[in-house]
Every structure is written in structure tokens, then in C-alpha cells.
KOLSEPA-352007 format. One record per residue (C-alpha): residue number from 1; chain; x, y, z; residue in three letters. Coordinates in steps of 0.25 Angstrom, whole numbers, plus 5000, padded with zeros to 4 digits. Example, Ala and Ser with C-alpha at 12.3 -4.5 7.8 and 13.67 -1.06 7.14 Angstrom:
# residues 2
+-----+-----+------+------+------+------+
: seq : mol :   xx :   yy :   zz : type :
+-----+-----+------+------+------+------+
:   1 :   A : 5049 : 4982 : 5031 :  ALA :
:   2 :   A : 5055 : 4996 : 5029 :  SER :
+-----+-----+------+------+------+------+
This chain:
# residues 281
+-----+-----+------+------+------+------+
: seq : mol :   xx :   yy :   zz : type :
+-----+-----+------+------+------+------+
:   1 :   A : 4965 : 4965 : 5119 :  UNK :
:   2 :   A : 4970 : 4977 : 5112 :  UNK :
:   3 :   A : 4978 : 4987 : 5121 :  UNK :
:   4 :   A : 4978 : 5000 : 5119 :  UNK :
:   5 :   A : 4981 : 5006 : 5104 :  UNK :
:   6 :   A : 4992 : 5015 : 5098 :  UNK :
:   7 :   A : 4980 : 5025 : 5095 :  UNK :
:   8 :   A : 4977 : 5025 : 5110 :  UNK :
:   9 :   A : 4990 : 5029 : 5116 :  UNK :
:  10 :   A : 4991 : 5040 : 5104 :  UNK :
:  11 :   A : 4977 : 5046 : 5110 :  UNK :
:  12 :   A : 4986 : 5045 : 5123 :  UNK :
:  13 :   A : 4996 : 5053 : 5115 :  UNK :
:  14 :   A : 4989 : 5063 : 5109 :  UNK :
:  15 :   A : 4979 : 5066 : 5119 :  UNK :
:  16 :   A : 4991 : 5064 : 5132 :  UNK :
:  17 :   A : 4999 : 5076 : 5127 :  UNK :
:  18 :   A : 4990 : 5085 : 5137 :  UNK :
:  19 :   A : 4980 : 5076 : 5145 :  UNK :
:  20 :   A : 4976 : 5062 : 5148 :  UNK :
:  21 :   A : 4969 : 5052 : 5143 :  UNK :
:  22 :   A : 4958 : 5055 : 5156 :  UNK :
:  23 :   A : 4958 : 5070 : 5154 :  UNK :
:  24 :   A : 4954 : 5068 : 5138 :  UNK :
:  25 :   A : 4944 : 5059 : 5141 :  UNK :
:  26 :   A : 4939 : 5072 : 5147 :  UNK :
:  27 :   A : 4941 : 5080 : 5136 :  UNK :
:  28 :   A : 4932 : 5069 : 5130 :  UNK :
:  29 :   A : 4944 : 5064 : 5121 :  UNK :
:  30 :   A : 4934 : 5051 : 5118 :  UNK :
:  31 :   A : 4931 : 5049 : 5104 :  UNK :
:  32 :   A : 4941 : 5044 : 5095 :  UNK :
:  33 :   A : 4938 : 5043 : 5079 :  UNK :
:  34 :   A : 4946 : 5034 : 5069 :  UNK :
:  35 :   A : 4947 : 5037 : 5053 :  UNK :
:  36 :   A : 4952 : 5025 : 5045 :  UNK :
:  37 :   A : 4959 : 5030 : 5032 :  UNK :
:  38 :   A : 4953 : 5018 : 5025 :  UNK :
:  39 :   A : 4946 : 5004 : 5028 :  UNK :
:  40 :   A : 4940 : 5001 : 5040 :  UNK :
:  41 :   A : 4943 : 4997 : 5055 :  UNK :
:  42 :   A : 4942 : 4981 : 5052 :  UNK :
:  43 :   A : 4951 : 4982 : 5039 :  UNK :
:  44 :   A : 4960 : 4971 : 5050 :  UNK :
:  45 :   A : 4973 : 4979 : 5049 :  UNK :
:  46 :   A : 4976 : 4993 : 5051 :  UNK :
:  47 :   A : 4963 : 5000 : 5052 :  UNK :
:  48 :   A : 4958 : 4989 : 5063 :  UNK :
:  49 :   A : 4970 : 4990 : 5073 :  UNK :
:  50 :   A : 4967 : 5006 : 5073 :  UNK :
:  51 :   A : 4952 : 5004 : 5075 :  UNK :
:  52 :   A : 4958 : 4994 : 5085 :  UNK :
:  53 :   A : 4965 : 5000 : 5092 :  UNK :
:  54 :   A : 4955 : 5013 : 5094 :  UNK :
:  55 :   A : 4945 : 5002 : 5099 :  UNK :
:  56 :   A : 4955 : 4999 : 5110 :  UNK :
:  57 :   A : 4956 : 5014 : 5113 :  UNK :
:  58 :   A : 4941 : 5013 : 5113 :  UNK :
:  59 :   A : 4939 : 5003 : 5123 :  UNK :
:  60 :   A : 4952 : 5007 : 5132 :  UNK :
:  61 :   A : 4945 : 5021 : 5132 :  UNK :
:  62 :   A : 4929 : 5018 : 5135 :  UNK :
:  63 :   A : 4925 : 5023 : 5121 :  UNK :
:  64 :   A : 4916 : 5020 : 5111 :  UNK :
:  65 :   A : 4920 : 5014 : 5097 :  UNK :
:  66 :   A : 4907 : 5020 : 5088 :  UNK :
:  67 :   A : 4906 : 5031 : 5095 :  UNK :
:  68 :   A : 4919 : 5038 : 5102 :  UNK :
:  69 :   A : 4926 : 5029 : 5094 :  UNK :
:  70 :   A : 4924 : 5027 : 5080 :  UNK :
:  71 :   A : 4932 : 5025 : 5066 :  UNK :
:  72 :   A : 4930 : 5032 : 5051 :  UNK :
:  73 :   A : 4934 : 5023 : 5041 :  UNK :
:  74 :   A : 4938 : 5029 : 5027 :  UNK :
:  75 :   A : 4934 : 5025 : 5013 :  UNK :
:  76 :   A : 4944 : 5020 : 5005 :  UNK :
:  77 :   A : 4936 : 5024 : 4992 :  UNK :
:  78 :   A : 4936 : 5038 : 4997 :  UNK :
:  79 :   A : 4952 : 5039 : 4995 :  UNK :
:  80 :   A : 4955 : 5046 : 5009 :  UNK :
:  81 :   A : 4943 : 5055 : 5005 :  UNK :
:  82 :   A : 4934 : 5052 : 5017 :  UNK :
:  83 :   A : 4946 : 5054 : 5026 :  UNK :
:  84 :   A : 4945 : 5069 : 5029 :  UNK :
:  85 :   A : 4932 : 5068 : 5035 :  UNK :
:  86 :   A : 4934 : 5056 : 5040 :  UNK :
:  87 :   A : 4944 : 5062 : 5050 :  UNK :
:  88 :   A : 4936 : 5073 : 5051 :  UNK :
:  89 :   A : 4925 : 5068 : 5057 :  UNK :
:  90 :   A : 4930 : 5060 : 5066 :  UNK :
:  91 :   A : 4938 : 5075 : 5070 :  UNK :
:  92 :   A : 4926 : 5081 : 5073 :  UNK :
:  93 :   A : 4918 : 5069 : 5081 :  UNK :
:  94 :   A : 4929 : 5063 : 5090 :  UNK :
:  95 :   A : 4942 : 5068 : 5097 :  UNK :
:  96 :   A : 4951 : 5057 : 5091 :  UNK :
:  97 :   A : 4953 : 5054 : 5076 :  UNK :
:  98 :   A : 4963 : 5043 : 5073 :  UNK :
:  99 :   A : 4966 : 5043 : 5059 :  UNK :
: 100 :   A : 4971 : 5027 : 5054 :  UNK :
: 101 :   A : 4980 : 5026 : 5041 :  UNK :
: 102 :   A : 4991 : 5035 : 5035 :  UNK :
: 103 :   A : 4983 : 5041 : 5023 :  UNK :
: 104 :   A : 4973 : 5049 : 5035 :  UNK :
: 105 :   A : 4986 : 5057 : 5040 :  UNK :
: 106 :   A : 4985 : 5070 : 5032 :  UNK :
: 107 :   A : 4971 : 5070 : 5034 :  UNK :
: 108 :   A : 4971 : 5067 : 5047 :  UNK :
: 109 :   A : 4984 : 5079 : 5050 :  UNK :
: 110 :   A : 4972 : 5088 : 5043 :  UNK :
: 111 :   A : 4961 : 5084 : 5052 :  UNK :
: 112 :   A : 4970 : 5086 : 5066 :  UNK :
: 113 :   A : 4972 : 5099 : 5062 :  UNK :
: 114 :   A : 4958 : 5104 : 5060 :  UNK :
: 115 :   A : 4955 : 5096 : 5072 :  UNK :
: 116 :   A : 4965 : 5100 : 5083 :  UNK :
: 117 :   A : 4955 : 5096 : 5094 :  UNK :
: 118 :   A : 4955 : 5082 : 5091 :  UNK :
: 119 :   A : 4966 : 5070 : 5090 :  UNK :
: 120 :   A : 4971 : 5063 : 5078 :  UNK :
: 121 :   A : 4978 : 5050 : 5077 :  UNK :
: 122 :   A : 4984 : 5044 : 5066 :  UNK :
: 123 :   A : 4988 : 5030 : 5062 :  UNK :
: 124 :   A : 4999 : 5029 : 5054 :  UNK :
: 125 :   A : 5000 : 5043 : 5054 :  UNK :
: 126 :   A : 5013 : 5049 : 5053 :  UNK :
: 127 :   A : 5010 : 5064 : 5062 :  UNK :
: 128 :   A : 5022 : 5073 : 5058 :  UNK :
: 129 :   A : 5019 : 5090 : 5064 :  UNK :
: 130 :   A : 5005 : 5085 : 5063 :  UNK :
: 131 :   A : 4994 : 5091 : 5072 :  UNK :
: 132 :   A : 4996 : 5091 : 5087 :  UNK :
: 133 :   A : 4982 : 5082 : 5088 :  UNK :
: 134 :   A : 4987 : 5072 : 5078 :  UNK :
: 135 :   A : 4996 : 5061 : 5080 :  UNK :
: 136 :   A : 5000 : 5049 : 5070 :  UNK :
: 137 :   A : 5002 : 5034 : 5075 :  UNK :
: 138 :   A : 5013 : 5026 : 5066 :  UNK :
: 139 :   A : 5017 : 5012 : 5067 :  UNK :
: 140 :   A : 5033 : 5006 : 5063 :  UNK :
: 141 :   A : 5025 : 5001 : 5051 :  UNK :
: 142 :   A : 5039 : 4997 : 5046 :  UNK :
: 143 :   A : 5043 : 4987 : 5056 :  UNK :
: 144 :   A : 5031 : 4978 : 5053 :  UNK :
: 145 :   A : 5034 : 4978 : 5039 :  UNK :
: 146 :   A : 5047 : 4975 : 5041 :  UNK :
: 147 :   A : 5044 : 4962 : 5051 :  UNK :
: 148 :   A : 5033 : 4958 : 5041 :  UNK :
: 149 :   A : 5043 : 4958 : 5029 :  UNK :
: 150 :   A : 5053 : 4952 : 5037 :  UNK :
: 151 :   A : 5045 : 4940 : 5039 :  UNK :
: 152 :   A : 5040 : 4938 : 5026 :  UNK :
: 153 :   A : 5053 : 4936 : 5021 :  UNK :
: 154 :   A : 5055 : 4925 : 5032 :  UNK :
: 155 :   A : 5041 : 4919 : 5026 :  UNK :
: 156 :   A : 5042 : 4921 : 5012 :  UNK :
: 157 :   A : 5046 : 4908 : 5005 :  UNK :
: 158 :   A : 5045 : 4915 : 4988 :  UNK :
: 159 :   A : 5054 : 4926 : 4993 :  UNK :
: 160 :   A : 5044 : 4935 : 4990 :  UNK :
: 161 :   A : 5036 : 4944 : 4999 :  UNK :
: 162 :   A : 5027 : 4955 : 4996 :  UNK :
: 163 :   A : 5017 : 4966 : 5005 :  UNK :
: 164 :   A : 5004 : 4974 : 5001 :  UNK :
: 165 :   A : 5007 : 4987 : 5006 :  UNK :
: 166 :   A : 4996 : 4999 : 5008 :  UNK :
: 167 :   A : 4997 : 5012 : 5001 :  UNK :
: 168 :   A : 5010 : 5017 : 5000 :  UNK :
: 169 :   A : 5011 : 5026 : 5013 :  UNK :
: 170 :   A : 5021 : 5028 : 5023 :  UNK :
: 171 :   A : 5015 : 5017 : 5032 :  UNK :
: 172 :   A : 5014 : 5005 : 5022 :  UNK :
: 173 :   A : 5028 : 5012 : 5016 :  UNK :
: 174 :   A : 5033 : 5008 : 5031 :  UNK :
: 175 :   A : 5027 : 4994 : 5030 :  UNK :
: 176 :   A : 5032 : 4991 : 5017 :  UNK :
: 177 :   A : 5046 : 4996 : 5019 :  UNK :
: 178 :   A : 5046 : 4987 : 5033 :  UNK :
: 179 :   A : 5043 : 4974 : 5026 :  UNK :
: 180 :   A : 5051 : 4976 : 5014 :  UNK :
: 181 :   A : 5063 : 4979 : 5026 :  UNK :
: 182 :   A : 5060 : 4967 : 5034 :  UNK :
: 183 :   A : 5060 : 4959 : 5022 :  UNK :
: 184 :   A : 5075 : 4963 : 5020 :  UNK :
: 185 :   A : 5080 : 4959 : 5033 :  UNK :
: 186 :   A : 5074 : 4946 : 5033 :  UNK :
: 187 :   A : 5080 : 4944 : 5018 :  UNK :
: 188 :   A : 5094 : 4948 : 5026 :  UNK :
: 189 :   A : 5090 : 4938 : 5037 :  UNK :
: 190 :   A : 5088 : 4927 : 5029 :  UNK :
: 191 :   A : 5095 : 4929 : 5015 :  UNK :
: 192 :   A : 5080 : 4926 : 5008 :  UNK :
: 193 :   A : 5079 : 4935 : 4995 :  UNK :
: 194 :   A : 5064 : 4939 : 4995 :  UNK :
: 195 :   A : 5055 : 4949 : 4985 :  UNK :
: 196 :   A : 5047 : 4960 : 4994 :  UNK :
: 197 :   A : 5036 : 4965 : 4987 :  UNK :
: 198 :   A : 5026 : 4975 : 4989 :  UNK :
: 199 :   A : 5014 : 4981 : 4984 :  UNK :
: 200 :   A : 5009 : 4994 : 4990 :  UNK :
: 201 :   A : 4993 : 4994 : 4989 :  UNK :
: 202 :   A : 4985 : 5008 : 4985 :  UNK :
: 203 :   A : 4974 : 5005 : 4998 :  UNK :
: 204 :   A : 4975 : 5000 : 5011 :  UNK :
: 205 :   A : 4958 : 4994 : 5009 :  UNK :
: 206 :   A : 4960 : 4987 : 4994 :  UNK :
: 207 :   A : 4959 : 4973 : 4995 :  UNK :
: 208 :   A : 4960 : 4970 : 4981 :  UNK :
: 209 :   A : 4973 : 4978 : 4982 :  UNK :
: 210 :   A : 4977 : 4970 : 4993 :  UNK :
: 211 :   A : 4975 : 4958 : 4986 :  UNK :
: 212 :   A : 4980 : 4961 : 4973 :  UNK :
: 213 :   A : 4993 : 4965 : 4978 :  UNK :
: 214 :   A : 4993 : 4953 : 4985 :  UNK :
: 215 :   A : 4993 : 4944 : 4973 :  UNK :
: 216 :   A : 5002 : 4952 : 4966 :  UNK :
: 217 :   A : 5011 : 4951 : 4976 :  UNK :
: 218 :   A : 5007 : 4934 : 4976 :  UNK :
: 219 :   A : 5011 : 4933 : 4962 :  UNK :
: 220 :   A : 5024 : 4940 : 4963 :  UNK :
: 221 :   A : 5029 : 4928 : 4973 :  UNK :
: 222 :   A : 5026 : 4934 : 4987 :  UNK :
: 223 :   A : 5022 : 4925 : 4999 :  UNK :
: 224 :   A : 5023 : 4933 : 5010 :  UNK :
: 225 :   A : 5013 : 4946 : 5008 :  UNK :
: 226 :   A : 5013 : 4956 : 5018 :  UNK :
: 227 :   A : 5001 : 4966 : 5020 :  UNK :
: 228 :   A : 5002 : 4981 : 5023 :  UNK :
: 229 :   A : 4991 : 4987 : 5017 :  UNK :
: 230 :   A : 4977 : 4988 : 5027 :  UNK :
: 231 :   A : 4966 : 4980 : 5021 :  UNK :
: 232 :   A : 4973 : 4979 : 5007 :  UNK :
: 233 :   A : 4984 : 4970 : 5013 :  UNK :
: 234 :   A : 4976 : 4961 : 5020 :  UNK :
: 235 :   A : 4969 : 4958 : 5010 :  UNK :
: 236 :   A : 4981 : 4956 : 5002 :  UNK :
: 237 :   A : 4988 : 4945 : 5012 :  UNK :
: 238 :   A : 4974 : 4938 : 5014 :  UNK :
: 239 :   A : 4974 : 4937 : 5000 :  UNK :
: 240 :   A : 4989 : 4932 : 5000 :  UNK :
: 241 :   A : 4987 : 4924 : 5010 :  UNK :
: 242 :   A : 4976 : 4917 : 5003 :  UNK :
: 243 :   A : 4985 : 4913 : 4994 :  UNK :
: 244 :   A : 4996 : 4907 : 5003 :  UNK :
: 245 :   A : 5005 : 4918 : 5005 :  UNK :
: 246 :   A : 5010 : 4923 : 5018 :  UNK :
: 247 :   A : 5007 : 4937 : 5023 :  UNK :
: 248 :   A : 5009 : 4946 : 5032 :  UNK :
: 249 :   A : 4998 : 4956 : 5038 :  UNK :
: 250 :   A : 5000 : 4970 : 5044 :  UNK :
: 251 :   A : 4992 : 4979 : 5056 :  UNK :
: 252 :   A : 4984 : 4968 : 5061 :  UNK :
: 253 :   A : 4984 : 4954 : 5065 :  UNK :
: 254 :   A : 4978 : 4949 : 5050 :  UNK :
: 255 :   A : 4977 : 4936 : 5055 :  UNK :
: 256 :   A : 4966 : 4940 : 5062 :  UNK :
: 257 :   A : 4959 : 4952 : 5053 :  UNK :
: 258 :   A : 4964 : 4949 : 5037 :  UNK :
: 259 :   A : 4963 : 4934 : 5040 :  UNK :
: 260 :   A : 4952 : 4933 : 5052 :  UNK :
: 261 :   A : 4959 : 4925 : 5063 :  UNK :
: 262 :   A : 4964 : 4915 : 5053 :  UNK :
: 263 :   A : 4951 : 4913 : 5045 :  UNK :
: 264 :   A : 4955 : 4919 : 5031 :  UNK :
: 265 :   A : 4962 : 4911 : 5021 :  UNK :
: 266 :   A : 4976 : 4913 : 5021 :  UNK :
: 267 :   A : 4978 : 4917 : 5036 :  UNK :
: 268 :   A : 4987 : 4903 : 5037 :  UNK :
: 269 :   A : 4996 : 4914 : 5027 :  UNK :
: 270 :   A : 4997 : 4926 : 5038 :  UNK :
: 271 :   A : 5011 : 4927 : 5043 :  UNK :
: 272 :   A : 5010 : 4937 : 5052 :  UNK :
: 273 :   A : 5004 : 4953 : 5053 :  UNK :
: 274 :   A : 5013 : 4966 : 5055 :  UNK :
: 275 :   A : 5004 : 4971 : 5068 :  UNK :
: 276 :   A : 5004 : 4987 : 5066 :  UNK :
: 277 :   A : 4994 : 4987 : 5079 :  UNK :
: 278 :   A : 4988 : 4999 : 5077 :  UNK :
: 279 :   A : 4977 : 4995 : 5088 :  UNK :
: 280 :   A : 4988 : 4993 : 5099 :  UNK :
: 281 :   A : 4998 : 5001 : 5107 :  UNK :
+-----+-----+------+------+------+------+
């Protein structure tokens, strides 16, 4: 059963600085918007464990998902365009906007200014002298990386592994520089010279993308691929997978959501996943 989430105990946070959680229920604190920056909440990685773990809060707290509780998600076609009002409409209809993925940030800094009266929560969101109603939530993204590149050297037997990194942010920056540095002390540990490659991809919702990097990473010698990329990665280990290399998931369980409890080809090719849990405190 899912415990709490890290989004819950930053409403404890942001609202605890002058009154508890009783007294805001009595300010009628109550109805909590999310705004994805692309794809949507069953995309079985990042955007699920956040809709995840506001679902938790949503039980925990008696309220009611499609109506005090509800999510936007964002066209990716539009390029960020439809982020703006996005944000703002959930600003002007609920007293909590949580704001998931990196790129919604400056948006989101602009939003909490003109609406001072409401609280705004961002994942993956670095906060620096941002508004007093606007807090960011962060993740040792880095560590992660660094265990899943360490064990892909201990697995690979080509001496060449690879990743399928998202757009090239300061997020996905951290999980690339984690599994290229695990990589090396498991090269130190055990004297195996391997390759790291890496590819970062333009979208975190292109499974072509996802796939294509795959094969090229395939045809270079990889087989061990680890995926960073949202919905583009997953599809690019299912696809690897599917063709007998090892990977390596990220955020959620993929044995469970990519490869549905074992009943996709190439689950038998899943090592492991790098669990962000976004959904849990």
C-alpha cells in the first residue's frame, strides 16, 4: 500500500510555516491541481508515480480525484505552448498547483507570482529566491545513475554498454553523469575495460526516438542499455529487450508498467529499475 508521498509532506511544508494541516482544512485548503509538462499520468515512469503519489494524498486526506483533485496533461505537439494556461487554470480553480517535470519551472516561477494566494509545487524543480508560495522538490538523481552504471558493467559480457538519456537538462545531465561514474568504479573494481555510450534523446514522449537510439546503440555492441528518458526510454529497453539485451529501467518498477507484470517480450531481459519514487516519502 502506498504510504504517504514526497508531494504530501511538501504540502506539510509549505502550508506548516504558520498553521496546521486541521486549521487549513479550515481555510478550505482542499483542492489540489497537477500539470504534467508532457504525456500522461499512465506513461508507467515519472508522470505515474507523481499522479501516484497525489492519489495517496487524496485518499489519506478524504478528497476527491475528478473533482478537488484532478490533473492537466500537456501536448507535446504544442512545444510547451499550452503550458502557460495550463498552469493557469489550475491557479485560478484550486489552492494547490503542482507542477511535474523540469521544463514547467520558469513557467511555473511566473504563475506563483501572479498568484500569491495559492501554493505551487514543483517536481524536479530547482527553487532558488523563487516566490515564498513556490517550492521545488529534487531527487539525488545522480546516485541512481551511478548504481545502474555500476551494475551494467558487472552484467555486460561485449564490454559495451549504453543509456537513452531524455533532453539534455540538468535532471537527465545528473543521471547521465551518475551511470557513466558508476560505470568507472566498477571498471576499477574489477579491471573490465568497457565502452559507455550514450545518446541523449530530443523528447521524453518519442517512441520512435526511443527506439531508434536503441538500435543504434545495438549495432554499436551494447548489451546492457539503460533507460532515462520518460516514455522514449521505455520504449527503447522494451525494444532492446526484445532483442536479447539486458536493460535497466528508471522511476518505476518497469517490470510491472513497460513490461506488464512479465507479459511483454523481452521482460526475462530486465535486470533491474533505478526507483526515483516520486509517489513515496
Amino acid at each position: 500500500m502506498i504510504r504517504k508521498g514526497v508531494l504530501a509532506i511538501l504540502v506539510l511544508v509549505m502550508i506548516g510555516v504558520s498553521a496546521t494541516l486541521a486549521q487549513d482544512d479550515q481555510r478550505g485548503l482542499r483542492r489540489v491541481c497537477m500539470v504534467l509538462n508532457v504525456g500522461f499520468v499512465d506513461d508507467g515512469g515519472f508522470n505515474q508515480s507523481s499522479w501516484e503519489g497525489l492519489t495517496a494524498i487524496a485518499d489519506d486526506y478524504d478528497l476527491t480525484l475528478g473533482e478537488t483533485v484532478i490533473y492537466i496533461p500537456s501536448d507535446p505537439e504544442l512545444q510547451g505552448a499550452d503550458w502557460y494556461p495550463n498552469l493557469q487554470a489550475c491557479a485560478e480553480g484550486f489552492d494547490i498547483v503542482v507542477a511535474v517535470g523540469f521544463q514547467l519551472a520558469e513557467v511555473t516561477a511566473q504563475i506563483a507570482l501572479e498568484y500569491p494566494d495559492k501554493f505551487f509545487i514543483g517536481v524536479d524543480h530547482d527553487v532558488v529566491d523563487g516566490a515564498p508560495n513556490y517550492v521545488g522538490v529534487q531527487f539525488k538523481d545522480d546516485e541512481g545513475g551511478f548504481l545502474a552504471g555500476y551494475l551494467a558493467v558487472l552484467v555486460t559480457e561485449s564490454n559495451i554498454i549504453g543509456g537513452i538519456f531524455g533532453p539534455e537538462i540538468p535532471v537527465i545531465k545528473r543521471f547521465r553523469n551518475g551511470f557513466e561514474q558508476g560505470a568507472r568504479l566498477a571498471m576499477t573494481d574489477t579491471g573490465k575495460e568497457v565502452t559507455v555510450l550514450g545518446e541523449y534523446a530530443s523528447s521524453f514522449a518519442n517512441s520512435e526516438e526511443g527506439i531508434a537510439i536503441a538500435t543504434q546503440l545495438i549495432e554499436a555492441g551494447a548489451d546492457v542499455i539503460f533507460g532515462a528518458a520518460g516514455f522514449t526510454g521505455s520504449e527503447g529497453i522494451k525494444y532492446a529487450a526484445q532483442q536479447g539485451v539486458y536493460v535497466i529501467g528508471v522511476d518505476q518498477d518497469e517490470y510491472f508498467t513497460t513490461f506488464n507484470a512479465g507479459r511483454e517480450p523481452g521482460a526475462d531481459r530486465l535486470i533491474t529499475s533505478m526507483l526515483k519514487r516520486v509517489n513515496v516519502g
